[in-house]
N, C-alpha and C positions, 0 to 999 in steps of 0.2 A: 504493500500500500504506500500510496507516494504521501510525502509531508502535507501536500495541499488536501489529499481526500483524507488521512488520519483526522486533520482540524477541521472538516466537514463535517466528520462521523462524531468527531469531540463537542461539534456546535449542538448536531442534533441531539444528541444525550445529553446536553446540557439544558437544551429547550423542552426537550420533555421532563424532565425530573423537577425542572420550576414550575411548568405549567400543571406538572400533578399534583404538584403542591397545593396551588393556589387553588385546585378544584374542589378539596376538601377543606381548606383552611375556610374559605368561602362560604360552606354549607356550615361547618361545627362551630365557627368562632361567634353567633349570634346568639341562640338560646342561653347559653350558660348568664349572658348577662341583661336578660329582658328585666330580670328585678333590680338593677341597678339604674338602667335606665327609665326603668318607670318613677323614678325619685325624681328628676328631670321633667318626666313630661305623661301625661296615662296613656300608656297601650294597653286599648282594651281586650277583652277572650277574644273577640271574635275578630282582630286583629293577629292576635296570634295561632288563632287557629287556621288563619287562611296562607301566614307564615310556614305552619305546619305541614302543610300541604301542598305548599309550594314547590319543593324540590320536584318530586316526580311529575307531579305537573306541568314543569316547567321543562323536565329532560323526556317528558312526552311529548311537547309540544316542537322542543328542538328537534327531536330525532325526525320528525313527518318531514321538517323543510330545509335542515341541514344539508342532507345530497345536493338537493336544487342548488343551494346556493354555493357549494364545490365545486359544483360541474360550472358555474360561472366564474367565477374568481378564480379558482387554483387552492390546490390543498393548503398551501403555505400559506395566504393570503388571507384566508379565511381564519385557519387559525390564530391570528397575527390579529384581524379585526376580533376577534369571539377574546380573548387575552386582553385586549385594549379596553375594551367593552365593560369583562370582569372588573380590570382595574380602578374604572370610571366611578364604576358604582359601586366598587365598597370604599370608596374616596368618598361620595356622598352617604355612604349609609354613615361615614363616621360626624357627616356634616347634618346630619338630619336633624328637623323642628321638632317633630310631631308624629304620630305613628304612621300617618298617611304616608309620608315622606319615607320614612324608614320603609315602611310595604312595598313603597313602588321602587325603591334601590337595591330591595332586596330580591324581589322579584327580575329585575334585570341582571341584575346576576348570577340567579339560577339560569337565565335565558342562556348568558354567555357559557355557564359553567357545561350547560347539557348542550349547546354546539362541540364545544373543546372533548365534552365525553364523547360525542360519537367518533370524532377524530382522529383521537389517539392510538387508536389500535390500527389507523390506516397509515400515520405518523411512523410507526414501529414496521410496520409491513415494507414501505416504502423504504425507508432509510436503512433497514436493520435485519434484512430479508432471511442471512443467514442465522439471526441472532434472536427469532421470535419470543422465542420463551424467556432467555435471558432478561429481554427489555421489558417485556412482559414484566415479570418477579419484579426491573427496577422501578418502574414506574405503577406499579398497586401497589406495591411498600412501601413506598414513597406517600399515596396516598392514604392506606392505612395510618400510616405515623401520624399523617397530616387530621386524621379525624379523630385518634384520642386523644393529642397533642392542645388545640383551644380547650378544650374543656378542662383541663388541668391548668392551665396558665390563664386563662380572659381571666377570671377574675382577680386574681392577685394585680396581674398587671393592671387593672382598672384599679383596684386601689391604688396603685402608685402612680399613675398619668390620665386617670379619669377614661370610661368608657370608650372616651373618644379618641383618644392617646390609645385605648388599646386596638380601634378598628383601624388606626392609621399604623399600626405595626405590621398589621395583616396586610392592609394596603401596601403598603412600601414592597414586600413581597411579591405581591402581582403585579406591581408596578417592574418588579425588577425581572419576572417573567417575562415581561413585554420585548427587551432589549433581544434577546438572542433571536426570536419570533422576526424583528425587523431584518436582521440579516440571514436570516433563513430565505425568508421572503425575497432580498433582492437578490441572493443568490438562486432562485429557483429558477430553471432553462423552460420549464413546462410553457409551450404557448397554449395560447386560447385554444389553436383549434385541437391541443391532445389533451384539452379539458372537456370540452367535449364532442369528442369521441366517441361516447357511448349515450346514447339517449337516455334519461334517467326511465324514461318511462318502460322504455322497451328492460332495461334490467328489473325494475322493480316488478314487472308481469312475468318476468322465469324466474325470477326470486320466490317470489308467492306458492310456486308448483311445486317446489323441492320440499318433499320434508323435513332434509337440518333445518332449513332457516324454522319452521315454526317450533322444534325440535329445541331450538337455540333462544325462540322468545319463552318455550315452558321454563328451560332452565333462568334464563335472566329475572322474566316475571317473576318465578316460586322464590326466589335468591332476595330481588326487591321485597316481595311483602313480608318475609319473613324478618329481611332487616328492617325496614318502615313498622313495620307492625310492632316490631319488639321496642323499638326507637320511641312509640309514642305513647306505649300501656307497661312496658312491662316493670317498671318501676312501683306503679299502682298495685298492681297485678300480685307481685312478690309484696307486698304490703298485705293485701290484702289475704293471700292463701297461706303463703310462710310465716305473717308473724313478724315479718324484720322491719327497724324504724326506717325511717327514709333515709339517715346518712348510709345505713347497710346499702337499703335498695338502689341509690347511686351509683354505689361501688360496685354492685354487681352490675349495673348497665353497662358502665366501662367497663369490667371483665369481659361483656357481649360484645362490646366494642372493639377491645383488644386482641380476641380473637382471630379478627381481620390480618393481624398481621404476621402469626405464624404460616395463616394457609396462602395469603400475598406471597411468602419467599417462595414458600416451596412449591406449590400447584401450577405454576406455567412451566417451569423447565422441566419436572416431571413428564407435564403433558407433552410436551414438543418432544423429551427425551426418551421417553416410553412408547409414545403414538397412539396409547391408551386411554380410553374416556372412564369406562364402565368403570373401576375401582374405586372413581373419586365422585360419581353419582353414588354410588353402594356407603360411602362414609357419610356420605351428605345425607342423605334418606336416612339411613340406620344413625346416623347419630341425631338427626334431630326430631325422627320420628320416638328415639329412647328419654329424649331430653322432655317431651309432651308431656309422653305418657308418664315421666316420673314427677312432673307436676302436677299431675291432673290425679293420682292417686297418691303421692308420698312429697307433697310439696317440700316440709320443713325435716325430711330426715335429709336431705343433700342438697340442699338449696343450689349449690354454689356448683355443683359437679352437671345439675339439670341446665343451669346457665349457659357452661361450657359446651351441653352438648344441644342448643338449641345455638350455640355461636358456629358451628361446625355447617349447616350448612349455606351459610354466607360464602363458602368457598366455592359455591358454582359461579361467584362474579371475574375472579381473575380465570375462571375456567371456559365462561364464558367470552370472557376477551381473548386471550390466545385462540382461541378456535377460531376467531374472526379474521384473524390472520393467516390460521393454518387449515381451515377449510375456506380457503379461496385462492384463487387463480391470481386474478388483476386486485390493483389499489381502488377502481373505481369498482368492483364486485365487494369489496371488503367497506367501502363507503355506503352503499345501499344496504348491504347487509346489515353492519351496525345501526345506520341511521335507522330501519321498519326494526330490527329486536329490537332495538331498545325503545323505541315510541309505542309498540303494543305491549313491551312490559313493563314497563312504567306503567305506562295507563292501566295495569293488571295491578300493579304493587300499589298503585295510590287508594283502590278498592280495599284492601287490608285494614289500613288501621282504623279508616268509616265501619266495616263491618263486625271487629273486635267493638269497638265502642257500639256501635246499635246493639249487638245481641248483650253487652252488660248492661245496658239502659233497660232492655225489654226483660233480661234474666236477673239480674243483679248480683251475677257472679257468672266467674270465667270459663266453665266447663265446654261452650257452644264457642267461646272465643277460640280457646286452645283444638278444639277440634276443626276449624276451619282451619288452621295451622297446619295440622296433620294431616287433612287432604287435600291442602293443599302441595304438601312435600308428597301424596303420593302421585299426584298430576306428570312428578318428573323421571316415573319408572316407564313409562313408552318414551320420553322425550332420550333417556338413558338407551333403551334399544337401538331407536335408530341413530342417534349417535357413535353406537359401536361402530359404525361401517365407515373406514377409514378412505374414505371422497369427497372432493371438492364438492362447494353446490354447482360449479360449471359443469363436473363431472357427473355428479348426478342428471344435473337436466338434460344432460346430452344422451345418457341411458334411459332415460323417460320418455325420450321425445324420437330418438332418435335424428337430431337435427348437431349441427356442429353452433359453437356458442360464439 
C-alpha cells in the first residue's frame, strides 16, 4: 500500500470512529439531565414523551429517504451534510429556551443521527472491503462506549459547567467529526453519473423479493424493541416485580446497557471470520428468551443474571450490520438495503415500548409486557433459517428470478 492510500485508509477510520461516536453521544447524553434542566425552564410528560420516541422515529423516517438522497449527492457528501447537521443541532439543543426548542433540536438530530446510521455500514463496505468485520467490531464499540459513557458523566459535568457546558462538550465532539467528513468529501472521485447508476427504484423492487432483506428487518426490528422497550420500562419494571429501589434499578439498566459492548467487539469479526449466522441467533433467542422467562417467574432470586441475559440479544445489531456488508455485492445494494431494514425496523421497535406500556395500563402488571418480549424474540427463529444460507441478496434474486442483477 502506497503512503498516499495508507492516509486514505487512516482518514476513513478516523471518520468513522468520530462519527460513531457522535451517533450515540447524540441519543444518551439528553435524558440523564431532563431534571436538571427543568430547574431552568418546564419540560412537560408529554414533551418528553414525544422525546422518547423520537429516536426510532426518527431513524425510521431516515432510512425511507436516505438512499434517494445518496444516489444524488455521493456517499461522502451526504454523510458530511447528515455530521454537519448533527453538529448544528446539538449546538442548539445546548442553546435552547424552552422545551419546544429543545424538541425541535433534538428531533433534528435524531434526523441526522439515523441518515449517518444507514450509512455507515456502506462507509465500511466501501473503504474497508477487505476488513468488514474488523471495522464493523470498531465502529459498534465505538458506539457502545459512546451510549453508557453520557449517562455516567452528563451529570457530574453539568454540575461543574451547567447543562449547557455539558451539551457543548458533546457538541464540540460532533463538531470535530465534521472535519475528516470534509476531506473525505473532497477527496471523493465518484461523479454524478456512478451515483447514479443504479435506479433507486429498480433496487429497492428486487430488494423487496429476497428473503434476507426481510430476514434482516426480523433481526434488526426484534434487536430494536427489545433494546427501546427495555430502554423505557425496565427500570419500573425491576421496581416493581424485584423489589429493588431505583438507585439499584439504574444500575441494572446500565448493566443492559453495557452489555452492548462485549457483543460490539466480538460479533462482527466472528461473523465475517466464521461465515456463520445461526450460532449467534441461537445465543440471542436462548438467552433472552431465559432472561423472560426468569423474570416472569423468579424475578428477585437473580435479578441481575435475568438483566444480563435479556442484554444478550441486543447482539443481533452489530450482527445485523456486518451482514449489510457481507451479504451484498455493490455499495449502492448495501445503501438500499440498510436504508428499507432499518426504516421497517425501527418502525417495528418504536411499537414496543407503546405496547409494554398499554398492556401495564390495561393489566397493571408486567406478565402481557414480558410476553410480547418473548414472541417477539421468537419472530427471529425463521429470520435465523434463512439467514443460514451463505448469498448475497444479488445472489439470491438472481436464483429466484432467474435474471442476471
Amino acid at each position: 500500500m502506497t503512503r498516499r492510500a495508507a492516509g486514505h485508509v487512516a482518514l476513513a477510520a478516523a471518520a468513522v470512529v468520530l462519527l460513531a461516536l457522535t451517533l450515540r453521544i447524540a441519543v444518551a447524553s439528553l435524558s440523564p439531565l431532563l431534571t436538571v434542566i427543568g430547574r431552568d425552564f418546564e419540560v412537560p410528560a408529554a414533551v418528553v414523551g414525544l422525546i422518547g420516541m423520537a429516536p426510532p422515529v426518527a431513524f425510521a423516517l431516515s432510512g425511507m429517504v436516505t438512499p434517494a438522497i445518496e444516489r444524488r449527492l455521493g456517499l461522502e457528501r451526504t454523510v458530511l451534510i447528515a455530521a454537519s447537521v448533527g453538529a448544528v443541532m446539538l449546538c442548539l439543543r445546548a442553546a435552547a429556551v424552552d422545551a419546544w426548542m429543545l424538541l425541535g433540536a433534538t428531533a433534528g438530530v435524531f434526523a441526522a443521527v439515523g441518515v449517518a446510521n444507514v450509512l455507515l455500514p456502506t462507509v465500511v463496505k466501501k473503504y474497508f472491503p477487505a476488513r468488514i468485520g474488523l471495522m464493523t467490531t470498531v465502529y459498534t464499540t465505538t458506539m457502545a462506549v459512546a451510549t453508557f459513557t453520557p449517562p455516567l458523566v452528563a451529570v457530574p459535568l453539568a454540575g461543574a459547567v451547567g447543562w449547557r457546558g455539558s451539551f457543548v462538550t458533546w457538541a464540540a465532539v460532533a463538531v470535530a467529526a465534521v472535519v475528516p467528513w470534509v476531506a473525505m468529501s473532497l477527496r471523493s472521485r465518484a461523479s454524478r453519473a456512478d451515483v447514479l447508476a443504479e435506479p433507486r427504484a429498480s433496487v429497492l423492487s428486487r430488494i423487496v423479493r429476497v428473503p434476507q432483506t426481510w430476514a434482516l428487518v426480523i433481526t434488526f426490528g426484534v434487536n430494536s424493541a427489545v433494546a427501546y422497550g427495555m430502554f423505557a420500562w425496565l427500570p419500573l419494571l425491576l421496581i416493581d416485580v424485584a423489589g429493588v429501589d431505583a438507585a439499584e434499578a439504574g444500575g441494572l439498566l446500565a448493566l443492559f446497557s453495557f452489555m452492548g459492548l462485549p457483543v460490539s467487539l466480538l460479533v462482527p469479526v466472528l461473523v465475517a471470520r466464521l461465515g456463520r449466522t445461526t450460532p449467534f441467533y441461537v445465543v440471542a433467542v436462548l438467552g433472552g428468551l431465559t432472561g423472560v422467562v426468569g423474570l416472569l417467574v423468579a424475578p428477585a432470586a437473580a435479578t441481575a443474571l435475568w438483566v444480563v441475559l435479556i442484554g444478550i440479544p441486543p447482539l443481533m445489531f452489530p450482527l445485523a450490520l456486518v451482514l449489510f456488508g457481507l451479504r451484498t455485492r455493490s455499495h449502492e445494494t448495501a445503501v438500499a438495503v440498510s436504508g428499507f431494514v432499518q426504516s421497517a425496523g425501527y418502525g417495528f421497535a418504536a411499537l414496543m415500548p407503546l405496547a409494554i406500556g398499554v398492556t401495564h395500563e390495561l393489566t397493571g402488571g408486567w406478565t402481557a409486557g414480558l410476553m410480547l418480549l418473548g414472541a417477539a424474540l421468537l419472530l427471529v427463529v425463521p429470520a435465523a433459517i434463512i439467514m443460514a444460507r451463505r448469498e448475497s441478496i444479488e445472489e439470491a434474486w438472481e436464483r429466484r428470478t432467474g435474471s442476471t442483477w
